[in-house]
VEXDRENFI-893768 format. One line per 5 residues: their letters; for each residue z, x, y of C-alpha. Coordinates in steps of 0.02 Angstrom, whole numbers, plus 32768, in hexadecimal, padded with zeros to 4 digits. Each point is the difference from the previous one (the first is absolute). Layout:
# VEXDRENFI-893768
a) Z X Y; ...
***
This chain:
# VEXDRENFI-893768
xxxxx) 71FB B47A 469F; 7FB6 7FB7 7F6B; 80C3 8012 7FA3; 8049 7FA6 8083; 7F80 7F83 7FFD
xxxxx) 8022 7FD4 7F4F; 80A4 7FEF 801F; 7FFE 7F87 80A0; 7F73 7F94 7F85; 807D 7FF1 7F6A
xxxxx) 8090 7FC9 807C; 7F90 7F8B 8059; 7FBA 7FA7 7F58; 809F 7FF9 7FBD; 8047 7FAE 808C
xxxxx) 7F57 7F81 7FFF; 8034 7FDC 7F52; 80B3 7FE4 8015; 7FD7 7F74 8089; 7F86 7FAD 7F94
xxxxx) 803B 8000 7F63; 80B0 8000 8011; 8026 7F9E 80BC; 7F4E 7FA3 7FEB; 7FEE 8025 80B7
xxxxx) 7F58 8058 800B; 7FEC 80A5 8095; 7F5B 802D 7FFD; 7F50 7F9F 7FCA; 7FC7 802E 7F3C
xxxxx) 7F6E 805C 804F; 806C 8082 8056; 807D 8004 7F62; 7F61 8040 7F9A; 7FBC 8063 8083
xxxxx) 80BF 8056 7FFD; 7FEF 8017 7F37; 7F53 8035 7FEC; 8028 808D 807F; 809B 8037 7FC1
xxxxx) 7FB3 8001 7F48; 7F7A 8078 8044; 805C 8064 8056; 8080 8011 7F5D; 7F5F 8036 7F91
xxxxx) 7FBC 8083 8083; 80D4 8032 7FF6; 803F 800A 7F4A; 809F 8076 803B; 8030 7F61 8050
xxxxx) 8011 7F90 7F66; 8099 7F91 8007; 802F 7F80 7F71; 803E 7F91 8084; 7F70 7FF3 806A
xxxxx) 7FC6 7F5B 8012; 7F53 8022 7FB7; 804F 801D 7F62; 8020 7F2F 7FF8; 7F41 7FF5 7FD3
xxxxx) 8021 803B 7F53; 7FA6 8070 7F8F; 8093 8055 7F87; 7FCA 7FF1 7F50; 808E 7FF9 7F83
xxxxx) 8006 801B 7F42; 808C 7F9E 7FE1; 808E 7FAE 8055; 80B3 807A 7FFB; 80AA 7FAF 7FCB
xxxxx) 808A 7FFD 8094; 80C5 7FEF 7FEF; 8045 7F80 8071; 8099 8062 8052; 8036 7F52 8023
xxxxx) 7FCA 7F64 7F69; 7F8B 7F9A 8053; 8059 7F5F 7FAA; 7FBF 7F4D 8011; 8036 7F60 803B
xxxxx) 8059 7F69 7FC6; 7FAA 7F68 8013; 8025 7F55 8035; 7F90 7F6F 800B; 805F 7F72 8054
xxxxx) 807D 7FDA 8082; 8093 7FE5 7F7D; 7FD9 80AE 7FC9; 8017 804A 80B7; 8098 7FAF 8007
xxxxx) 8037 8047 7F6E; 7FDF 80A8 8017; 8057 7FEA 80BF; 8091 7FBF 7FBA; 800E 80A0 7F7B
xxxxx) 7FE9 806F 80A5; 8079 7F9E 806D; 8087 7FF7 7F6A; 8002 80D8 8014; 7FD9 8004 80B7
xxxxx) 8026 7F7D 805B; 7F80 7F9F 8081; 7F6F 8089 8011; 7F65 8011 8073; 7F6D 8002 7F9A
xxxxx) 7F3F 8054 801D; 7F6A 7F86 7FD2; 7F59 805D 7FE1; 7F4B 7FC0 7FBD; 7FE4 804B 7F53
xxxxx) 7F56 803E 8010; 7F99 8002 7F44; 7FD6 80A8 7FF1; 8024 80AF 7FA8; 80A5 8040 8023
xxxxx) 8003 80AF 804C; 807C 8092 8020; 7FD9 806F 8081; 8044 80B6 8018; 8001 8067 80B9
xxxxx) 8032 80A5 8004; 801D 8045 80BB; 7FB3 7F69 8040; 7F52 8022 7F8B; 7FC0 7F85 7F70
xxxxx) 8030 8068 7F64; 7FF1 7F8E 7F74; 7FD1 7F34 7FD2; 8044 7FC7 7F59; 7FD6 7F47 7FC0
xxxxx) 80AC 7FB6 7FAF; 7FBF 800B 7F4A; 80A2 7FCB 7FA7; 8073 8024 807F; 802F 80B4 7FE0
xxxxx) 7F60 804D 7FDC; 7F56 7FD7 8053; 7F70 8058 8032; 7FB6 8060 8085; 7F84 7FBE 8068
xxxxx) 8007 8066 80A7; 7F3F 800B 7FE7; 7FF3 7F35 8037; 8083 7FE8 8051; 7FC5 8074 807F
xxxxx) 7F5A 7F9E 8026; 8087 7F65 803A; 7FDA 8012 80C3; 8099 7FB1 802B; 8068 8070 7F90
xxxxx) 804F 8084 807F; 7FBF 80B0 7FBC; 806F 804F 8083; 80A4 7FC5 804D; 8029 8016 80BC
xxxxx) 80BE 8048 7FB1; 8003 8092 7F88; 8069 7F9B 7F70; 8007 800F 7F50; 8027 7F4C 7FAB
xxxxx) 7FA3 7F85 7F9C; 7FDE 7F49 8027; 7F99 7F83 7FA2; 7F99 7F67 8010; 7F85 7FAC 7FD2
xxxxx) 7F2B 803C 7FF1; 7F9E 7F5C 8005; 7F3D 7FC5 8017; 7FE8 7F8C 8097; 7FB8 7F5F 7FCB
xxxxx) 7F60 8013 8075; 7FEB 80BF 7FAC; 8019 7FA6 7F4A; 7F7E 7F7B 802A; 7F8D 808A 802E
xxxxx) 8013 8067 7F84; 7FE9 7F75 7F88; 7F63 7FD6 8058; 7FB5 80B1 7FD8; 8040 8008 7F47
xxxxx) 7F9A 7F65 7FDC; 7F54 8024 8069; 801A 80B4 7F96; 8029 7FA0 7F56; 80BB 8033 7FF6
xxxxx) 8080 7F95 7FC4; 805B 7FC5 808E; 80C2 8013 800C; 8059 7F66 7FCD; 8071 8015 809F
xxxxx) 8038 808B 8090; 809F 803D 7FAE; 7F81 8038 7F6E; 7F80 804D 8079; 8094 8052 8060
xxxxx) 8046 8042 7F5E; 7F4F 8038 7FB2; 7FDC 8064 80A8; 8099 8068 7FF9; 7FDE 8027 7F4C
xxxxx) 7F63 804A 8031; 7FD7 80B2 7FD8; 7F85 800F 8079; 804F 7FF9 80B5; 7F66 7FB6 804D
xxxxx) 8014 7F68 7F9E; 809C 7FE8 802B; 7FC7 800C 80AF; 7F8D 7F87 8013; 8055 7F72 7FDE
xxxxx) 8061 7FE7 8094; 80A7 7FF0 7FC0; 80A5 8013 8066; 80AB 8003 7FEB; 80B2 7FD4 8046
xxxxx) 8095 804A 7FEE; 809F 7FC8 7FD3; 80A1 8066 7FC7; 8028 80A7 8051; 805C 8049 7F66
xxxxx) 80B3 8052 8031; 7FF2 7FA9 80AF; 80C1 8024 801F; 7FD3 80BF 7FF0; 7FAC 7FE5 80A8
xxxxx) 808B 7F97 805D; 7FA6 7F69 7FC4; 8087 7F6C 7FF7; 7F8F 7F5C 7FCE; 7F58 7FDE 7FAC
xxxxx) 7FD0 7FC0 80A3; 8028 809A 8056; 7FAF 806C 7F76; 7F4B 7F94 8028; 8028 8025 80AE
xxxxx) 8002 80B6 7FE7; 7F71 8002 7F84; 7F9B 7FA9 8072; 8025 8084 808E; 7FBA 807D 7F96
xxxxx) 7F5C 7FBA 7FFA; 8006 7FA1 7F62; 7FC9 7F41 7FF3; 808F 7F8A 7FE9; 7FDE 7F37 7FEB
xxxxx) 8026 7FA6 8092; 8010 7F79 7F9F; 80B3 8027 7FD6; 80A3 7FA2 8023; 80A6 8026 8011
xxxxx) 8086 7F57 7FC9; 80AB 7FE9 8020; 801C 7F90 7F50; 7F7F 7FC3 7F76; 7FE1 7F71 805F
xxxxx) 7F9A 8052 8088; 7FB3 8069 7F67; 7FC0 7F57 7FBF; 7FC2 7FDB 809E; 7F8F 8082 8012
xxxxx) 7FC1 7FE5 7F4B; 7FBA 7F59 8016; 7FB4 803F 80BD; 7FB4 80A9 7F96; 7FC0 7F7B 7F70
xxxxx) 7FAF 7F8C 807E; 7F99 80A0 8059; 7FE8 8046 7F47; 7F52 7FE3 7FFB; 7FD9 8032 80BE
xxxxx) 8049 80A9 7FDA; 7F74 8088 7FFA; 804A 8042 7F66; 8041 7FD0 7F56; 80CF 7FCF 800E
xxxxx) 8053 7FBC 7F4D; 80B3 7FEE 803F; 8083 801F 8080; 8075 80A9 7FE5; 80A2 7FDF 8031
xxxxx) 8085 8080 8028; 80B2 8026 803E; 7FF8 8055 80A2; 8082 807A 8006; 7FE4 8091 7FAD
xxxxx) 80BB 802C 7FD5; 8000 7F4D 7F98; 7F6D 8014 7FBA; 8068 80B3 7FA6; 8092 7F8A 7FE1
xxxxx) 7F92 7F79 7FA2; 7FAF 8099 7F9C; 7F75 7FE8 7F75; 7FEC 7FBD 7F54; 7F85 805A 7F87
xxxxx) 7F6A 7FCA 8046; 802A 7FA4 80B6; 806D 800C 8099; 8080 7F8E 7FF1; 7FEE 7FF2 80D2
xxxxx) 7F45 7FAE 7FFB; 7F8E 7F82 7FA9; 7F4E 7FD0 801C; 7FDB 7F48 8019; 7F4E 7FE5 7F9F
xxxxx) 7F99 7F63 8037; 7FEB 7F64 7F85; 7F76 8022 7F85; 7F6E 7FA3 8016; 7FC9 7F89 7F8A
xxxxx) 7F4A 7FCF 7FCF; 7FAA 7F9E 7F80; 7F97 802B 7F7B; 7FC8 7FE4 7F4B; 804A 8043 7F68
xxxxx) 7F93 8040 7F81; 804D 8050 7F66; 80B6 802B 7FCE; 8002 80A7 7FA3; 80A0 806E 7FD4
xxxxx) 8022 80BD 8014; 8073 8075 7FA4; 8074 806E 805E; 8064 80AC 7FB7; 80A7 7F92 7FC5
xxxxx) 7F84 7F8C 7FBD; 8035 7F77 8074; 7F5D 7F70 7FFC; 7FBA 7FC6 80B5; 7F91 7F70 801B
xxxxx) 7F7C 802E 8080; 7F7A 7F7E 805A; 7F71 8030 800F; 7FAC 7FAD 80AB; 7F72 7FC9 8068
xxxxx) 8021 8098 8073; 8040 7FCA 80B3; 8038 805E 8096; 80BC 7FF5 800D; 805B 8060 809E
xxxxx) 7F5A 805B 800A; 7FF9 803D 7F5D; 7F82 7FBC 7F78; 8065 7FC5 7F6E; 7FBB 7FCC 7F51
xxxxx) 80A7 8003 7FA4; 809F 7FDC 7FFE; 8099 7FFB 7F94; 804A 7F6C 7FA3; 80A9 805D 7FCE
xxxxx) 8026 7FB3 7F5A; 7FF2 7F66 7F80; 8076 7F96 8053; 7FB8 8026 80BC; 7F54 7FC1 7FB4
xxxxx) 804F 7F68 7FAB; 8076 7FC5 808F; 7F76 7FFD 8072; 7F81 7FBD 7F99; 7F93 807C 801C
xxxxx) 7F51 7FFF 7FA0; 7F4F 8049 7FF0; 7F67 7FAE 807C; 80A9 7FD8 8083; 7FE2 7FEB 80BC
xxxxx) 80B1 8071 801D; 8056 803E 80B7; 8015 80D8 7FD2; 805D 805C 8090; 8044 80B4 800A
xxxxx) 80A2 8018 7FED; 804B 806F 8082; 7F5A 8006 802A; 7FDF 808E 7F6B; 8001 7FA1 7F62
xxxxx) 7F74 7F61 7FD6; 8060 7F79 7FA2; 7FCA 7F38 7FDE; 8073 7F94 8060; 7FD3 7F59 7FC1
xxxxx) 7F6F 7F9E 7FA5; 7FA8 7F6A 8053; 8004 7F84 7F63; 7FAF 7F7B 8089; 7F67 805F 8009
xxxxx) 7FE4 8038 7F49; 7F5E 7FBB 7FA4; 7FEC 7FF8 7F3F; 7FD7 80BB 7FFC; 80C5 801A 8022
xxxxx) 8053 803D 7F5B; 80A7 8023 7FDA; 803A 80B3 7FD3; 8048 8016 7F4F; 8062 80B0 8006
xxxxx) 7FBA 8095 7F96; 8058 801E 7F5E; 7FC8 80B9 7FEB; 7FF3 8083 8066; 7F4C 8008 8053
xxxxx) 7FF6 80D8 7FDB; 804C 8008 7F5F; 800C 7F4D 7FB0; 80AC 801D 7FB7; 8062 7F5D 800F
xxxxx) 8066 7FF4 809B; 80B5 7FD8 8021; 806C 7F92 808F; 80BC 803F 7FD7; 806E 7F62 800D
xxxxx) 8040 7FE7 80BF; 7F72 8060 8058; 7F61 7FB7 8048; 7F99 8098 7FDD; 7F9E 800E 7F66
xxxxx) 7FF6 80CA 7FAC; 7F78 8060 7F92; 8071 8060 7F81; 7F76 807C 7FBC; 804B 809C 8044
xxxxx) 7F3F 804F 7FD4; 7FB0 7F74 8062; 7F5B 805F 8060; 8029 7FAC 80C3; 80E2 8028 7FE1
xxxxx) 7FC9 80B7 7FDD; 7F8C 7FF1 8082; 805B 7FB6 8091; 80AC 8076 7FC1; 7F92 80B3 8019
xxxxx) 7FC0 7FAB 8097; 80A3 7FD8 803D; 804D 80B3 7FCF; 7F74 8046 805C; 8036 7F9B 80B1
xxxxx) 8025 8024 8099; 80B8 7FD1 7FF8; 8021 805E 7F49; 7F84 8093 7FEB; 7F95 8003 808E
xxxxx) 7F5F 802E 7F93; 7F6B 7FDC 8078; 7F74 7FD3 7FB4; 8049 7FAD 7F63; 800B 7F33 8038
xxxxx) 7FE3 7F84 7F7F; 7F3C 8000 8017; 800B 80C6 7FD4; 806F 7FEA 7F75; 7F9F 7F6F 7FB3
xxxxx) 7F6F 8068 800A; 8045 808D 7FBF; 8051 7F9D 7F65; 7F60 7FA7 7FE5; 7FA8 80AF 7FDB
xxxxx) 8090 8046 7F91; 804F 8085 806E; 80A3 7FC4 802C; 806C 7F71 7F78; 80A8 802E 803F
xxxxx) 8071 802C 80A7; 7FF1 80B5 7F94; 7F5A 8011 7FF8; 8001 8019 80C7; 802F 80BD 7FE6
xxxxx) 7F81 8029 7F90; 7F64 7FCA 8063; 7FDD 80B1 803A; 7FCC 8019 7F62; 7F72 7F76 8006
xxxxx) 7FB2 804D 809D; 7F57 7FE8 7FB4; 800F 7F52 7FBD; 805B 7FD0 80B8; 7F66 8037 806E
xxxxx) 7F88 7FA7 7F94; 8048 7F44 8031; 7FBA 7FA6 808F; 8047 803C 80A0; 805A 8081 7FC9
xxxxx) 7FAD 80A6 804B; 8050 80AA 7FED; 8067 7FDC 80A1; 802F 7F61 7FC8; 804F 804D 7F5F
xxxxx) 804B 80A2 8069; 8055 7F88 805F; 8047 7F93 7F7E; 8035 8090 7F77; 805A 8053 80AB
xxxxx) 805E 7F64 8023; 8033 8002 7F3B; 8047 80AA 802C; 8052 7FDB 808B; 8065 7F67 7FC3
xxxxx) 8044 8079 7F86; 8079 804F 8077; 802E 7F45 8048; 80C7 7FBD 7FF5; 8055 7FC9 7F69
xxxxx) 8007 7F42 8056; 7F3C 800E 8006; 7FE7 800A 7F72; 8092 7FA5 7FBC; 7FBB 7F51 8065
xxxxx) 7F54 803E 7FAE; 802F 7FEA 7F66; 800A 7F31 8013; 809C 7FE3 7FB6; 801C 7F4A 800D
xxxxx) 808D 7FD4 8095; 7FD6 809E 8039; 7FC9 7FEA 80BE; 7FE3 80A6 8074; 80C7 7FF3 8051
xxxxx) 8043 7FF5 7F45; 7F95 8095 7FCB; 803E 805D 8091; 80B4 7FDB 7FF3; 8008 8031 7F27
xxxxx) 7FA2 80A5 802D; 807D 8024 809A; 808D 7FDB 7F87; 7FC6 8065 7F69; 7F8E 8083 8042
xxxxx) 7F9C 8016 7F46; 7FAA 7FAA 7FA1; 8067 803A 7F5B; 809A 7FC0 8057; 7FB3 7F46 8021
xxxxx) 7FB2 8006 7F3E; 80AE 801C 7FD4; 8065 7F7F 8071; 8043 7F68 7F98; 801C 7F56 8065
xxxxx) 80AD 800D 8037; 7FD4 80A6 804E; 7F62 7FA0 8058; 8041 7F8F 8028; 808C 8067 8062
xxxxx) 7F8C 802F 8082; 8003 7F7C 80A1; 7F5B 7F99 7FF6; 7FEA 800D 7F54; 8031 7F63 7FB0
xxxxx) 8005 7FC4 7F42; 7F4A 7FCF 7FF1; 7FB1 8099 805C; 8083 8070 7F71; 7FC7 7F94 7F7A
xxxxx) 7F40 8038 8025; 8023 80A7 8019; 8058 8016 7F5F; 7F84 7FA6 7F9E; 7F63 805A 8053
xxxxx) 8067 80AF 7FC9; 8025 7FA0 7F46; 7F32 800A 7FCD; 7FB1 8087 7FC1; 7F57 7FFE 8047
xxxxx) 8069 8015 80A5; 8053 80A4 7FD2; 7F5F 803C 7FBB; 7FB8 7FCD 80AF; 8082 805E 8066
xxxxx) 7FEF 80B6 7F8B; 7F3B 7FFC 8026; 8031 7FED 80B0; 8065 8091 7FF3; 7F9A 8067 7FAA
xxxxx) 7F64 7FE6 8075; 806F 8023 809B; 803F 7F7B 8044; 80AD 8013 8055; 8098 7FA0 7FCB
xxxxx) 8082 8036 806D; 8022 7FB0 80AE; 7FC4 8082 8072; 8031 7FA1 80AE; 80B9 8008 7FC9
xxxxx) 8052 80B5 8035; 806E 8076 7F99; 80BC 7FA0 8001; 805D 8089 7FDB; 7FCC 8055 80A8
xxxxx) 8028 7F6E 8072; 809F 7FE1 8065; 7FD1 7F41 7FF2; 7FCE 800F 7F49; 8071 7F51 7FAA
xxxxx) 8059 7FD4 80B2; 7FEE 7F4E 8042; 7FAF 8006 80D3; 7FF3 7F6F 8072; 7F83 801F 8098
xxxxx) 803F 7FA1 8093; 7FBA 8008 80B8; 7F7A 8049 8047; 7FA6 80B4 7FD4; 7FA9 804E 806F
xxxxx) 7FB4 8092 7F99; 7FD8 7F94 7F6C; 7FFD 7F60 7FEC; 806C 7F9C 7F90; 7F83 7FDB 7F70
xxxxx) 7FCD 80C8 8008; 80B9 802D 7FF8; 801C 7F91 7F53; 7F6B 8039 7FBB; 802C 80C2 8032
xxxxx) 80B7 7FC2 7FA8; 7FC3 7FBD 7F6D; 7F94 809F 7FDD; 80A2 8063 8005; 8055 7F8B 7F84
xxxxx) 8067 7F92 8065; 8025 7F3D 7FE9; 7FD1 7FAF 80A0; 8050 7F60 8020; 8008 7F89 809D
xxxxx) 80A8 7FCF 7FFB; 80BA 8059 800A; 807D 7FF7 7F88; 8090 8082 7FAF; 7F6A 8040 7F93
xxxxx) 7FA4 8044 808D; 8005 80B1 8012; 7FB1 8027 8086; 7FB8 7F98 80B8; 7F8F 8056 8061
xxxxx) 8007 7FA1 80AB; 7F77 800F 807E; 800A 7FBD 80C4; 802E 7F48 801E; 8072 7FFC 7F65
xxxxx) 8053 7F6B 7FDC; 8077 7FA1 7F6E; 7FC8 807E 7F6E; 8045 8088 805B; 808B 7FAC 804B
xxxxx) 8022 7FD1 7F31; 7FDE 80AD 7FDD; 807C 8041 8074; 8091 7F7C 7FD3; 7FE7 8029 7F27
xxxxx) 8006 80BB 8030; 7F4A 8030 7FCE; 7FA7 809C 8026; 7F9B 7FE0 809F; 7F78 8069 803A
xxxxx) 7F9B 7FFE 809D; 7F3E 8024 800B; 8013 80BB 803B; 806E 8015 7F6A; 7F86 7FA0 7F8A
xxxxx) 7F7E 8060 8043; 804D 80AD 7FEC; 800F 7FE2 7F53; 7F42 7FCD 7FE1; 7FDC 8098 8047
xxxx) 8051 8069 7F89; 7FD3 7FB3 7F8A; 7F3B 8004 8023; 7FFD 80AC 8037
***
């Protein structure tokens, strides 16, 4: 009696919560809801056989972890493009329309929250990953459990992923602001912060009581599942219980997407949540393939972002920093001032010139706004409502770390310290090797490094490796406990197994972005190989122009480089590009393949990246070079080219046989 009693309770509370949180259309008074819970948690405690992870008196929280685990994005959870006007709508409808003619479009509120990846397995919750930097995040099951309107159970036994958005109610953030103060807590400077600060809560129970909630918004691999449309795929999410904005629009042109920005910007404020743009999106799933991604974004959506807003306040000091190419920034320092809810108390003034041109000086009344709402910057002075304590700002001459004169090269507006053994360059380059993007060190940001520099432990990107061997002298600085330093010296570790193009955009060779890192260490696979590459050879490779070759070369010229590289080595590190597959053992290895249609066991981006593992060159359009097109449903031109120069064609089952064998 007392199992199936359990059982009817957790089906019962589950289906309270999914009409309350997720349809906001309340079943039963809060009295009988807790009447429901407290019995069902007795009756669990008097009944441990009957422990189930998915019960829903699990969402109260209570899981202590030690640390937070890395996850692997089977799919990169890549970011938007942005626009921030009308013209740039119409630009990026015209680059869709040019490659697919007129196209229905999806308009969705972009909540401001924590991005969030959520894996089912037979219908069950199995794992919540935040995005982190797109291929690897971390697991936070633990929180993301205590979400009430988070679906621990589906009413279909599938095994997908979809992803959304976890986010703190504006009437939970004002409350929970309310209680950080009356306890004599800093309060968070806005709810994407609190949102963010919850889910990276050890302690479950935190998490939980701060009321946050999430929607969802992408079923990954929707065409798996017969899914044709976006629309269609928050149709079917929603019929599996999870909560989908109804605040969502689907357009016939960009016009009626422009439309419903200007309604969603007029309601803005009423909203009972945080919004900082408009998502828009092609509809059809089969374009969306066709459009295909960049490196970092779909090519088949861009995210409107409001207007920054713009307040007044007082400038009170100019001061410059130093950062690891020695480039000089101009900071303000301001009367602090809440700017699109966040208190901001500086702001950057770019370079020289931008102070010059806009006469900006010290004691100025000045109009600072956030640029894509991220970023504080100082739009303009107020000259008509300076006093006499306005003065104007004469530009530095030496470097404010080192004091070594600094240097403007002729035709460039920013100004340089040269002193390659300036403190704050070797200070912001180990922090910078150390990041998220390069290394992936946690626990070794800027404020860590300085610290660590400022005590004599660590001079040099080097000196990383050997800090296992200050142990002592690590757990006597301030806030660094013995679990501080286990954590950090395993994170050293770790990053020495990561990819040649890790550490290769690490090293902060100048012109040397993340893309550029990653296309020299697909191309030569070792580190020897690019020490030993002249210019002509690197600048062979497509996207590596003159000036990126030039850099290269020179960085390889020095000597202190070299000697930087063997102590890598020595201490570990990899130098070979581990992501990057034997050639030799590859049918594709050196052949040219154009994806065109629609896959239904992969999608197109997984397919390149599966290709490009294996060796092959994949391009996007046909020519007599091509060697091979592997052509999915709805097919069009490239294979019709394909077919008409003689190439190789392959269908998916075909493409797919081949993957096979060669993964097994």
């Amino acid at each position: 009696m007392s199992t199936q009693r359990i059982n009817e309770l957790r089906k019962l509370i589950n289906e309270y919560n999914h009409h309350y949180h997720v349809l906001d259309r309340p079943i039963v008074s809060d009295a009988h809801y807790d009447s429901c819970m407290r019995e069902l948690l007795k009756l669990e405690s008097e009944h441990p056989e009957m422990f189930d992870p998915y019960s829903p008196t699990q969402r109260v929280g209570g899981k202590v972890l030690d640390g937070f685990k890395k996850v692997t994005h089977d799919v990169a959870m890549l970011s938007l493009g942005n626009a921030y006007s009308l013209a740039d709508l119409l630009a990026f409808d015209t680059r869709i329309r040019k490659d697919l003619g007129p196209v229905e479009y999806v308009a969705e509120l972009k909540i401001d929250g924590l991005a969030m990846s959520l894996r089912y397995q037979n219908g069950r919750l199995a794992l919540a990953a935040t995005r982190g930097d797109g291929e690897e995040g971390e697991d936070v099951t633990h929180n993301i459990v205590t979400i009430k309107s988070i679906p621990l159970q589906l009413n279909e036994e599938l095994t997908f992923e979809v992803r959304g958005e976890v986010y703190m109610p504006k009437a939970a953030f004002v409350r929970l602001n309310e209680n950080r103060i009356n306890n004599q807590q800093e309060p968070f400077a806005n709810p994407r912060n609190a949102a963010a600060g919850s889910i990276r809560q050890l302690d479950s129970q935190i998490a939980a009581s701060r009321q946050l909630d999430a929607y969802l918004y992408y079923f990954v691999n929707a065409q798996n599942f017969k899914v044709s449309s976006h629309s269609q795929a928050l149709d079917r999410l929603s019929s599996l219980g999870f909560k989908v904005n109804p605040l969502t629009k689907i357009c016939a042109n960009i016009q009626e997407v422009w439309s419903f920005i200007e309604e969603m910007t007029a309601k803005r404020a009423e909203l009972p949540y945080d919004i900082d743009g408009i998502v828009i999106k092609v509809n059809s799933l089969s374009l969306q393939n066709r459009m295909g991604f960049t490196a970092k974004t779909p090519r088949w959506a861009i995210a409107y972002k409001f207007p920054a807003d713009e307040v007044m306040t007082r400038l009170e000091e100019i001061f410059l920093t130093v950062g690891r190419t020695g480039k000089i920034t101009p900071n303000a320092r301001l009367t602090p001032v809440t700017v699109a809810q966040t208190t901001v108390g500086f702001a950057q003034l770019h370079n020289e010139d931008y102070i010059r041109n806009k006469d900006i000086r010290v004691n100025d009344t000045v109009i600072i706004r956030k640029a894509g709402d991220i970023i504080p910057e100082v739009v303009a002075s107020l000259p008509q409502l300076r006093d006499e304590s306005s003065k104007p700002y004469t530009f530095e001459k030496h470097c404010p770390v080192c004091h070594q004169s600094l240097v403007r090269f002729e035709d460039e507006a920013d100004t340089y310290c040269i002193n390659n053994e300036c403190p704050a360059r070797i200070i912001e380059a180990i922090a910078h090797f150390a990041s998220r993007d390069a290394m992936n060190i946690d626990g070794l940001g800027v404020k860590r490094v300085e610290q660590l520099y400022n005590n004599g432990l660590i001079r040099s990107v080097e000196d990383i490796y050997f800090l296992d061997q200050k142990r002592d002298a690590l757990t006597s600085l301030e806030k660094m406990g013995e679990k501080s330093v286990d954590k950090l010296l395993t994170a050293i570790e770790a990053s020495k197994t990561n990819s040649l193009d890790k550490l290769l955009y690490g090293l902060g060779i100048r012109h040397i972005g993340e893309k550029a890192a990653s296309t020299l260490a697909s191309k030569f696979t070792s580190m020897q190989s690019l020490m030993e590459a002249t210019q002509e050879q690197l600048c062979a490779v497509k996207e590596i122009g003159t000036v990126m070759a030039q850099s290269v070369v020179l960085f390889f010229s020095q000597q202190p480089n070299h000697h930087l590289i063997d102590v890598l080595r020595s201490a570990g590190v990899n130098m070979e590009m581990t992501k990057k597959k034997s050639e030799s053992t590859s049918f594709f290895s050196g052949k040219t393949v154009v994806l065109t249609g629609t896959l239904l066991q992969m999608t197109r981006s997984e397919a390149s990246d599966w290709l490009s593992t294996q060796g092959a060159n994949v391009t996007s359009s046909v020519s007599k070079n091509t060697d091979l097109v592997i052509a999915g449903s709805e097919a069009g031109s490239k294979l019709s080219k394909a077919q008409s120069l003689g190439v190789l064609v392959w269908d998916e089952e075909r493409f797919m046989k081949e993957v096979t064998s060669i993964e097994n």
